[in-house]
C-alpha positions in Angstrom: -14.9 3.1 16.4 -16.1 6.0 14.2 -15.8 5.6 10.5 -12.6 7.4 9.1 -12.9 8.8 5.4 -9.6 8.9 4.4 -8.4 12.5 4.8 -4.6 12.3 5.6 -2.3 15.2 6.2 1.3 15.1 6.7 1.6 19.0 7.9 5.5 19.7 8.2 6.9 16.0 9.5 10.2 15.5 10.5 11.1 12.3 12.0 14.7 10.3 12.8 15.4 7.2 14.2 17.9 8.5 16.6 18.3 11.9 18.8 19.9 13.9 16.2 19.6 11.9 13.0 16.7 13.2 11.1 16.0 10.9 8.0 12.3 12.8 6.7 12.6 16.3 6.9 9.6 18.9 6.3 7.1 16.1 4.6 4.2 17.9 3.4 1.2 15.7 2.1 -2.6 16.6 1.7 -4.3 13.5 0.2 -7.7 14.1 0.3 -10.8 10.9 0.4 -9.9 8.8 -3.0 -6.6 10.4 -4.1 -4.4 8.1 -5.3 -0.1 9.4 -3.7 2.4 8.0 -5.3 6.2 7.8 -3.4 9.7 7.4 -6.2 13.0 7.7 -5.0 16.4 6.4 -4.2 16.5 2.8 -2.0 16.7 5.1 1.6 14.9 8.1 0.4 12.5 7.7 2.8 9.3 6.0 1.0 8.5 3.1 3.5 9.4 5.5 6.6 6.4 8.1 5.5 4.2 5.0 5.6 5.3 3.8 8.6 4.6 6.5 10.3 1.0 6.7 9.3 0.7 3.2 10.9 2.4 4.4 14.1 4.9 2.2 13.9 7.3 4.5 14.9 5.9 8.4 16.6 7.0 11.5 14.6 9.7 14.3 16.5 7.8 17.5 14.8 5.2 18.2 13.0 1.5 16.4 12.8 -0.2 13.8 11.1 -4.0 14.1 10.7 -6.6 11.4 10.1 -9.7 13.0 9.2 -8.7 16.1 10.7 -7.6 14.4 14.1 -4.6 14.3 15.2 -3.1 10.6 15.2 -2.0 10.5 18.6 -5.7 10.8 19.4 -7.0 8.2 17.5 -6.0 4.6 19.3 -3.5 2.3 17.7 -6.5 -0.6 17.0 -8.4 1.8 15.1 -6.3 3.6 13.0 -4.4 0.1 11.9 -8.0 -1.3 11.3 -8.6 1.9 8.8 -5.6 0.9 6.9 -4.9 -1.6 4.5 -1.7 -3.2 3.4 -0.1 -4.8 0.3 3.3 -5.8 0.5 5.9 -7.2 -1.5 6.1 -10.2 0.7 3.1 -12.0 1.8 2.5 -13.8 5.1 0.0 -16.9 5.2 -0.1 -19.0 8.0 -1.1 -22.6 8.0 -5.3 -23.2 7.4 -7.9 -22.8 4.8 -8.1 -20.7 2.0 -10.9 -19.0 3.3 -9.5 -18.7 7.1 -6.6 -16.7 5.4 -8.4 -13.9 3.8 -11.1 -13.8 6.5 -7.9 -12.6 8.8 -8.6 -9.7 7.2 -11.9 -9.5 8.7 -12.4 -12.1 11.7 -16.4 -11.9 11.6 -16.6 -11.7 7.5 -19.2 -13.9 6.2 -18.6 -16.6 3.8 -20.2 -14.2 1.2 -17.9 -11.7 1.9 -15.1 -13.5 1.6 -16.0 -14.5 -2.0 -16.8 -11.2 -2.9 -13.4 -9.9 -1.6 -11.5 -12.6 -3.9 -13.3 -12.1 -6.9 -13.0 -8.3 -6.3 -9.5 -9.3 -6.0 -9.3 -11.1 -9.0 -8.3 -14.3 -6.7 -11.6 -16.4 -6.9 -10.5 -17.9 -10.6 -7.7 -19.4 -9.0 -9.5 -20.3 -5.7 -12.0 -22.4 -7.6 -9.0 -24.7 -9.4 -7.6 -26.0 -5.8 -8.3 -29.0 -4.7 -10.9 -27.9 -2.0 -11.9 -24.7 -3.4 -12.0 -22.5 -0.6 -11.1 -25.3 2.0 -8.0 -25.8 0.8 -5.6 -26.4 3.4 -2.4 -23.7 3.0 0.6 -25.3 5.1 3.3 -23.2 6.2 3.5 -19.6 4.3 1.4 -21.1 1.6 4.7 -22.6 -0.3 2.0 -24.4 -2.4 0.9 -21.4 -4.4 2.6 -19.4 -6.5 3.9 -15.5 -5.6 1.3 -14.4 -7.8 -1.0 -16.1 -6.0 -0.4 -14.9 -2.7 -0.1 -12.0 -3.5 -4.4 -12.2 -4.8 -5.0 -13.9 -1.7 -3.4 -10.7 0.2 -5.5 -8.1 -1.9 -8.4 -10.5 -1.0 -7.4 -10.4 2.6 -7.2 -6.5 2.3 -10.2 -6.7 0.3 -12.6 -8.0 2.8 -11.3 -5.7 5.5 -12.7 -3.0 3.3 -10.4 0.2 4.6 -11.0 3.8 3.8 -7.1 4.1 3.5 -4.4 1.7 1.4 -1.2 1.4 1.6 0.6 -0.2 -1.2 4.4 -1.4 -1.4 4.6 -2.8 -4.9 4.0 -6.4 -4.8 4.5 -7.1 -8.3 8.7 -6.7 -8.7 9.1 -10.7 -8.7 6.1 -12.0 -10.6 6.4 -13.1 -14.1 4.3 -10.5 -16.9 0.8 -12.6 -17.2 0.0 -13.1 -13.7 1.5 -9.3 -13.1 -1.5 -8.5 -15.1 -3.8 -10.0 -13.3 -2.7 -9.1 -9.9 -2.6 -5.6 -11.0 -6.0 -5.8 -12.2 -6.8 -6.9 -8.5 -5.0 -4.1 -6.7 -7.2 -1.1 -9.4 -10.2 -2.8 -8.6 -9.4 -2.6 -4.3 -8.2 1.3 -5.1 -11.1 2.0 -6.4 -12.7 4.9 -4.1 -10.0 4.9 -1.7 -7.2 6.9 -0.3 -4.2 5.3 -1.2 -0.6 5.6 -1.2 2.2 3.3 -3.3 5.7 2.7 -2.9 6.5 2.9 -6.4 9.2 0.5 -7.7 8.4 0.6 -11.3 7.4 3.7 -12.3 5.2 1.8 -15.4 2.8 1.3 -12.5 2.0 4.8 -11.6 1.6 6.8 -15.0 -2.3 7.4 -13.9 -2.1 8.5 -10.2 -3.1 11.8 -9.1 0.1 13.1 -7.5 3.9 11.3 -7.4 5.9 12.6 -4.7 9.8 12.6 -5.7 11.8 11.5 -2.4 15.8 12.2 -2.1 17.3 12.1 1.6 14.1 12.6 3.3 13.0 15.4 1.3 10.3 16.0 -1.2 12.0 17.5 -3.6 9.1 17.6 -7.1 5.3 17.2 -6.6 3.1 16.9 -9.4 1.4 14.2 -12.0 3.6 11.8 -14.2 3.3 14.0 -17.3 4.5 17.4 -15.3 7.3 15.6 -14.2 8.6 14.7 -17.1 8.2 17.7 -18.6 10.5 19.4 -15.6 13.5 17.3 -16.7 14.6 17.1 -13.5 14.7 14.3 -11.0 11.7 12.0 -12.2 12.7 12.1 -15.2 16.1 10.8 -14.8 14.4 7.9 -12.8 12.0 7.5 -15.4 14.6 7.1 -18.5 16.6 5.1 -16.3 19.3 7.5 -16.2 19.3 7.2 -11.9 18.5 4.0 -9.9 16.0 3.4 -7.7 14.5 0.4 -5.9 
């Protein structure tokens, strides 16, 4: 697998579901190695499809995508998901250790690296105060822990995978303010030098990014950074001041 940077270019995408149904229309992105993308809209404006469509999840009708300057298509399905990381809101665990669930991340991670992924995620703290540390047993979907928890023990899992590209759909919406802190603290420390893109719930989050993308019925409709977006009065703003709704 060659190593990918984190160059992504969305260069006029349109993509539907269905023959004739086009639900993104036009998508223009250029994020370049370490820029930090930033997607606010309406629920169904089309943030999560953009995403999805980097992964491959679903192929695009026009247009191209390009990784590094290569087109997707040409780049097998393995290695562009293994140059990816994901945070979502919901987080899987599946029953075995603490360490077994972030080294999913990374099957041949070392036990090293597995610490250093949680305490880059802010997750080792917690870690330590289990019963068996690290060998803690997590039944089920980890019902044990709290949502805060999981969610550190899914930027660990990201963590140790260690991708030049992240994808982030807000994981903090239903996690009380203290531990919010703390798992945010964990997702700007696994940004840090990467390309990385955020479904943007609340807009609190995303003051500092380099570019927020405004979404409405599959167009991108304003471009720019929070402060010239609120200074165009238009659509941003109106999510911002809570004067629209958005999900």
């Amino acid at each position: 697998m060659f190593p990918m940077q984190g160059d992504v270019v969305f260069d006029h995408v349109d993509f539907g579901y269905s023959e004739g149904k086009t639900v993104l229309h036009d998508i223009e992105i250029f994020a370049k190695p370490g820029q930090k993308v930033a997607f606010v809209g309406a629920t169904g404006a089309g943030k999560t499809t953009i995403t999805n469509l980097l992964n491959r999840f679903y192929d695009i009708q026009d247009g191209k995508i390009r990784y590094d300057g290569i087109n997707i298509h040409k780049i097998r399905k393995e290695d562009l998901r293994h140059s990816l990381g994901i945070v979502l809101q919901d987080t899987h665990l599946f029953t075995g250790t603490v360490m077994d669930n972030i080294r999913y991340g990374k099957l041949d991670a070392t036990e090293e690296e597995v610490i250093r992924a949680a305490k880059l995620a802010n997750a080792h703290d917690f870690i330590m105060k289990l019963p068996e540390g690290y060998q803690t047993v997590l039944r089920g979907s980890g019902g044990s822990l709290s949502q805060g928890q999981r969610q550190l023990l899914a930027i660990a899992r990201v963590a140790v995978a260690d991708p030049p590209v992240l994808i982030l759909d807000e994981a903090t919406s239903s996690i009380d303010t203290r531990t919010e802190k703390i798992v945010q603290e964990g997702m700007d420390q696994l940004m840090k030098g990467r390309t990385v893109f955020v479904i943007a719930h609340r807009l609190s989050t995303i003051k500092n990014l380099d570019v927020i993308m405004v979404l409405d019925h599959g167009r991108i409709v304003e471009r720019g950074n929070h402060d010239s977006l609120l200074a165009k009065k238009g659509m941003y703003y109106q999510l911002y001041t809570g004067k629209l709704e958005q999900e």
